[in-house]
N, C-alpha and C positions, 0 to 999 in steps of 0.2 A: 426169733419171732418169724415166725411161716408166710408166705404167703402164694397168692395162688392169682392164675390170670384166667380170666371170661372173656367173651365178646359178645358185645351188643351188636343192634343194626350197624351203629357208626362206627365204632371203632373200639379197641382191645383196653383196659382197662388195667392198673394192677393195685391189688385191694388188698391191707394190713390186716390180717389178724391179730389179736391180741388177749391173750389170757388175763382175768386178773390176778395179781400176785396175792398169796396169803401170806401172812405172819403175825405170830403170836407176840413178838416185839416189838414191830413197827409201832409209833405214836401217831404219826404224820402220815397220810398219802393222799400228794397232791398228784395228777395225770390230766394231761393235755394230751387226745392220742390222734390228731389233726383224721377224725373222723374214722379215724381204725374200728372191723370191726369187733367188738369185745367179747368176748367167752368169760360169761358169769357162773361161776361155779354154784355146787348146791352149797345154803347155807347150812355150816356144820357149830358143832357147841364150842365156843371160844376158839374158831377161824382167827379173828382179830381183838385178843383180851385185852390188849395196851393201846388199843387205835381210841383216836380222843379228835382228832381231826381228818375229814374228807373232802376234798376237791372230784370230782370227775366232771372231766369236760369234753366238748366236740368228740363224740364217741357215737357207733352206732351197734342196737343190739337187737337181738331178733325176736319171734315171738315168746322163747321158752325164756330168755336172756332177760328180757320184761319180768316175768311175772315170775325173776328168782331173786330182783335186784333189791326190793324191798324187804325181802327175806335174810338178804346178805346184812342188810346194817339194821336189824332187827339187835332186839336186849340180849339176846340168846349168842349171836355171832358178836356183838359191839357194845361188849356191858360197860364199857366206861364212854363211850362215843357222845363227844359234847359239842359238836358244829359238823354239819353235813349240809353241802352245795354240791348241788345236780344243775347242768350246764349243758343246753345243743347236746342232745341226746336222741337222736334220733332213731324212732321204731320202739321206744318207751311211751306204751300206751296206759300203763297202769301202774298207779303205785301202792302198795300196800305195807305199812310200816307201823308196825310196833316197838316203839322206842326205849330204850332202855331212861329209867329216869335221870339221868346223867344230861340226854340232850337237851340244848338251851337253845340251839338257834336252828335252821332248815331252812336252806332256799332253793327253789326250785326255777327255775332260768329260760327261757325260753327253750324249754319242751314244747315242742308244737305238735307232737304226736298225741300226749299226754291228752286221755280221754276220762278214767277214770284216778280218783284220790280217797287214798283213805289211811289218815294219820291216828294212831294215837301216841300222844308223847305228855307223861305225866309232868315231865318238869320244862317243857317249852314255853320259852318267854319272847324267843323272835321269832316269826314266821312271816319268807317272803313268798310269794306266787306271783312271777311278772314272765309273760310271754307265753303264755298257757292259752292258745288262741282256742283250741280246739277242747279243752274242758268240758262233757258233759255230767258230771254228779261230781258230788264232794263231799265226804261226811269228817271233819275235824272234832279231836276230842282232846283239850289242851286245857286242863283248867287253872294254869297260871299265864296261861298266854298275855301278856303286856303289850307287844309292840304287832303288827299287822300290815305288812306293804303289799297291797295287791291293786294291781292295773285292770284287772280283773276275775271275777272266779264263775264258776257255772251259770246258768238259770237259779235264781231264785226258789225254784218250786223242788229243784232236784238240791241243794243246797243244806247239810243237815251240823251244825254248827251251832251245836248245848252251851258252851263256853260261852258265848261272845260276850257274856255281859263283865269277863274280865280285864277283856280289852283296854285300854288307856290310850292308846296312840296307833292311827291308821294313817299310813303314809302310801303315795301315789294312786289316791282312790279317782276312780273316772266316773266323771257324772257329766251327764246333759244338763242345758238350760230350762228344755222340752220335758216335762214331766212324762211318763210311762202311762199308755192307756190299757186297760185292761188287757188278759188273756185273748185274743181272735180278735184282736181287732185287725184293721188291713198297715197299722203301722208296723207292727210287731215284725222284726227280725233278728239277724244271727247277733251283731253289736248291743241290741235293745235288750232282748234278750240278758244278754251278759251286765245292762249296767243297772238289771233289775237287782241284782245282787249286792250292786253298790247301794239301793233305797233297802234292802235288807238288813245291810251293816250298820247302816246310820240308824235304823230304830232298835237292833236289837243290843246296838253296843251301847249300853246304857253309863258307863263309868267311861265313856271315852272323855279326854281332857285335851285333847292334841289331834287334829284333823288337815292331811294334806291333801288337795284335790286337784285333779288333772283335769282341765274343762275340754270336751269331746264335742261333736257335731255329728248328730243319729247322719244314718245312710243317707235315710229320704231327704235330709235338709241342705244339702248343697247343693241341688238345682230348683230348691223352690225358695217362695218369699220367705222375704224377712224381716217383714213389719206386716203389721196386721189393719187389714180394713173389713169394717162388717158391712161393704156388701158385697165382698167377693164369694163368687161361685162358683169356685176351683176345689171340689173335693181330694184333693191333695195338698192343699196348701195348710199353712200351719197357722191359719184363720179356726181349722176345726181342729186343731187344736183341745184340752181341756185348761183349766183355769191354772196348773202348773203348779208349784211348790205352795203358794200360799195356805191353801187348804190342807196341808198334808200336818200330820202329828208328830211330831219328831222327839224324843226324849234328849235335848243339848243342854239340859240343866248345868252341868258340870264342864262343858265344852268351855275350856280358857285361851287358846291359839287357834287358829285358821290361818291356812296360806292357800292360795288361787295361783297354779300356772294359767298360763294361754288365756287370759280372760281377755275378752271383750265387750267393750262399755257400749251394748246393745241394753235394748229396756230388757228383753228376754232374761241376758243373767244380771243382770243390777237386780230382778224380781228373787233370782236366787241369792245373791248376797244379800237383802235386804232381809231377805226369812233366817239367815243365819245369825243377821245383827238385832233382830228382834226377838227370837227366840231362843237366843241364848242368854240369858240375864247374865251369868259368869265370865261372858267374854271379856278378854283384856285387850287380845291383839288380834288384827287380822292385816296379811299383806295379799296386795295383789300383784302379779306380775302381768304385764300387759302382752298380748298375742304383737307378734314382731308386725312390724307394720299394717298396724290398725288405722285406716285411713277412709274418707269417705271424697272420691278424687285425689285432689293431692294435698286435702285439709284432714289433721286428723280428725277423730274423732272426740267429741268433746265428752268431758270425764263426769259425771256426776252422779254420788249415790250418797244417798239420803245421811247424814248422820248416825240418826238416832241414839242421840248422848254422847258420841264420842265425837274426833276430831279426825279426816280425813287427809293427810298430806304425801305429795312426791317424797320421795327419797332416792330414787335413780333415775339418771335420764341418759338422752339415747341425743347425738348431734346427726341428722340427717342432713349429710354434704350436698346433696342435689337440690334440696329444696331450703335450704339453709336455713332450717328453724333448728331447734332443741327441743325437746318433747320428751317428758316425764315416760317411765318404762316399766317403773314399780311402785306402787302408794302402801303408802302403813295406815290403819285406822285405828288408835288408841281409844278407850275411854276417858273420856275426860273426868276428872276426879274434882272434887270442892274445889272452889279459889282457882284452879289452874285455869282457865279461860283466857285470861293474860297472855300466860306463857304461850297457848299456842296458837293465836295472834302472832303472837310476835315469831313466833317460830316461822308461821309462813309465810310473812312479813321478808324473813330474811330468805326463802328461799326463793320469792319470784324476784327479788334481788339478784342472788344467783343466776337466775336462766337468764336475765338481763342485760347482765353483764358479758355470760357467756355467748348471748347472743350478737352481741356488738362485735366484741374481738370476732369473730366467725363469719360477720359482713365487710369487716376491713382486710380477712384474712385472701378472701375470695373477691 
């Protein structure tokens, strides 16, 4: 393994090279190469005929190294190649991959160089994209695709993705409370931008059943209000606003689970869980997980979202020692089915029981 020393202004530096290895037996090749940089060869016909599995990680490669890489594990070089993760890859600005029908899964890992994407994988059923900060276009072409974990992917408008309506289950999707105003408006930036992509997935995945969602906070909204008065005349504040989720069309016919990280029992997203629990007739479950200390001074904040047909209860809670309450950290919302009314009465019956209890022991404790 070669390597060679530079000098910057500060100081001398010494930097791995690293070849990729070929072979035609290999099944497996996993590489951690602690940011070596990697020399990707040209892709040749059955480089790797037996490779079925790929790891590469913390690597860094240049611009020729880029745009040979998705070439390498192309049908041509990786005809049996059925799981491929790409990892901290640094100076991978493009990927272009033509997959042999054999791959079923692809993840792509916080490439933060990673500007442009372009998949096609006839027999891909997992696809993640998480850490892809810097994504401008993406054209995916996966018509068994099933499963979907993206924290986020391009602009919406740059975004070209035929399939989606195969989709069934989108996991770690980022959405605002704050609905998206049009093109030019003065809200629009780099974050906003990108979770226009996430209002893309939710109407074009039409056979979605299984929806996980990461609750975000747009740029603009951490130093402005957070409740709304009309007759404020703060043209930044989130007064001018538009009217947010209610109005929007969503196709969640089919939508049977929702789970909610980082929520916060502001009206803002109770208005977006309240459009998922009315607009999806199909729904069975939804959990929310509470954002870690949700507090309004040192009271938290109080929990309340609408029903609508089903039953709302704790199921974890959290013992804050300083101020010596207990306080609920994650809620389930069932539909409630014929005749059950009873039971979940009684069900919550017994859990403020619980906090009750726990909360006595915890004042004798201290």
């Amino acid at each position: 393994m070669p390597e060679y020393e530079y000098d910057d202004e500060r100081e001398e530096e010494r930097v791995l090279l690293v070849e990729l290895p070929s072979s035609t037996r290999a099944r497996e090749m996993k590489l951690t190469l602690g940011k070596a940089i990697l020399t990707v060869p040209v892709a040749g016909a059955g480089s790797f005929d037996a490779l079925t599995d790929v790891l590469l990680s913390h690597a860094k490669v240049d611009a020729s190294g880029a745009a040979r890489l998705g070439g390498l594990f192309s049908s041509s070089s990786c005809p049996q190649l059925r799981k491929l993760q790409l990892r901290y890859i640094d100076g991978l600005t493009e990927i272009c991959l033509e997959a042999a029908g054999t791959l079923s899964e692809l993840r792509l890992l916080d490439l933060h160089d990673l500007q442009a994407l372009d998949v096609a994988a006839t027999g891909l059923r997992d696809l993640g994209i998480n850490g892809c900060i810097g994504m401008a276009s993406a054209r995916i072409s996966a018509p068994r695709l099933e499963t979907l974990a993206c924290e986020q992917l391009c602009p919406a408008e740059r975004l070209i993705f035929e399939d989606a309506a195969s989709v069934r289950c989108i996991e770690d999707l980022h959405l605002s409370h704050v609905f998206l105003k049009p093109k030019g408006s003065k809200w629009k930036d780099v974050q906003d931008e990108n979770l226009s992509a996430s209002v893309w997935l939710l109407r074009h995945c039409i056979a979605m059943d299984r929806l996980q969602v990461q609750m975000v906070w747009p740029h603009f909204w951490s130093h402005k209000k957070k409740t709304h008065t009309k007759d404020c005349l703060d043209q930044n504040c989130i007064c001018n606003q538009p009217s947010s989720w209610e109005s929007q069309k969503l196709p969640l016919e089919r939508l049977q689970n929702v789970d909610f990280r980082e929520f916060k029992p502001y009206d803002s997203q109770i208005q977006l869980v309240s459009m998922f629990l009315t607009k999806a007739p199909a729904l069975e479950r939804m959990t929310l997980v509470l954002h870690t200390r949700t507090y309004q001074g040192s009271v938290p904040v109080p929990f309340k979202i609408p029903c609508f047909g089903g039953c709302c209860l704790p199921i974890a809670w959290q013992t804050d020692i300083e101020l010596r309450i207990t306080v609920p950290t994650k809620y389930e919302w069932t539909r409630l089915r014929e005749g059950k009314e009873g039971e979940s009465v009684l069900t919550w019956m017994v859990y403020v029981f619980v906090i009750w209890i726990t909360e006595k022991v915890l004042i004798k404790c201290f």
